[in-house]
C-alpha positions as CSV (number, residue, x, y, z in Angstrom):
1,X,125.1,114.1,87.2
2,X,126.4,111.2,85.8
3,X,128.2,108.4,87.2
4,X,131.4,108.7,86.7
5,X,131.1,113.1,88.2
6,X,130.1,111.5,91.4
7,X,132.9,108.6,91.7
8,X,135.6,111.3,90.4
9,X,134.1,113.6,93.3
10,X,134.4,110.8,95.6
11,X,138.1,110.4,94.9
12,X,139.3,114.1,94.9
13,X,141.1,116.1,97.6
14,X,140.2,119.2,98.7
15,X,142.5,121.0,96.7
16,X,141.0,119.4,93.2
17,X,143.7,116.9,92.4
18,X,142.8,112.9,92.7
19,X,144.1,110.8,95.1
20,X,147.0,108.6,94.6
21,X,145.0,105.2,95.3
22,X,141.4,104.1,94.9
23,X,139.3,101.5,96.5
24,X,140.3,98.6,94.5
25,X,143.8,99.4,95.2
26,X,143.2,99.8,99.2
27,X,141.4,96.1,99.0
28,X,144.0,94.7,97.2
29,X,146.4,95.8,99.9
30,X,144.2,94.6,102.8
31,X,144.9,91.0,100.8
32,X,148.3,91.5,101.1
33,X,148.3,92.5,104.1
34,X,146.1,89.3,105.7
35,X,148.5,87.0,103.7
36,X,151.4,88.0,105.3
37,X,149.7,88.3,108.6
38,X,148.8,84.1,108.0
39,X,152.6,83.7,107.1
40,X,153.6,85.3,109.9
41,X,151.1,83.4,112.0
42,X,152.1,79.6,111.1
43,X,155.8,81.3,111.1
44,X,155.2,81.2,115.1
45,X,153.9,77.8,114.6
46,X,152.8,76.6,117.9
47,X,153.4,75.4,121.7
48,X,156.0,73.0,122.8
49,X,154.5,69.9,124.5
50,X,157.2,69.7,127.0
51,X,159.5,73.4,126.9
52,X,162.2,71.4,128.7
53,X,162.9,68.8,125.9
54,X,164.1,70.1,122.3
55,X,162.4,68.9,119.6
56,X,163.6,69.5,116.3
57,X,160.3,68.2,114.4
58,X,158.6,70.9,115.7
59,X,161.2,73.7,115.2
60,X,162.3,72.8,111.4
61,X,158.8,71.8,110.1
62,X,158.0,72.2,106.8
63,X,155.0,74.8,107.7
64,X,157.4,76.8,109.3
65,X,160.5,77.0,107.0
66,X,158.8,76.7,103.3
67,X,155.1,78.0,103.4
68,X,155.2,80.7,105.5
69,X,158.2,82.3,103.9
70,X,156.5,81.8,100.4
71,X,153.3,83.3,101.9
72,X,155.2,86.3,103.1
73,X,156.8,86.9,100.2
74,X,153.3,86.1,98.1
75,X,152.0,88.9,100.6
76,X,154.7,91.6,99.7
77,X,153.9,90.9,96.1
78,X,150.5,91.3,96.0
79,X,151.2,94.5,98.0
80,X,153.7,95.7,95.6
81,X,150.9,95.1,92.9
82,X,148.4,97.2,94.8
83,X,151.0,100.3,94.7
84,X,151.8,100.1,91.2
85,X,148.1,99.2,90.1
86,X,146.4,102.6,88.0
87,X,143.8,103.7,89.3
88,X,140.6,104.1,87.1
């Protein structure tokens, strides 16, 4: 059997018809995925010193509102690529 029997086997339902996404696409989306978690994560940002006092440094960084909005939205892009990518 050649290679490409045995990867189209890998790929195929039970019922004979391929699946919608293939490995690369699923890693891709893991990418996106992890990027948006990081986004999400400096999003949070971190704890207050003194939770009593306000302190706006801290609140309107520019971690918080620029890069981790751009890294969500870098994250729903690269997932957005992994749905429409063909598989092979």
């Amino acid at each position: 059997m050649s290679q490409k029997n045995t990867t189209t086997k890998a790929t195929a339902i039970q019922d004979g018809t391929k699946a919608v996404f293939g490995k690369k696409n699923y890693m891709i989306l893991a990418v996106g995925v992890a990027i948006m978690a990081v986004g999400y994560l400096l999003m949070l940002g971190g704890r207050a010193e003194n939770p009593a006092v306000f302190n706006p440094a801290e609140l309107y960084s520019s971690t918080r509102i620029t890069v981790a909005p751009i890294l969500i939205l870098v994250g729903v892009a690269v997932n957005f690529y992994a749905i429409l990518a063909k598989n092979k």
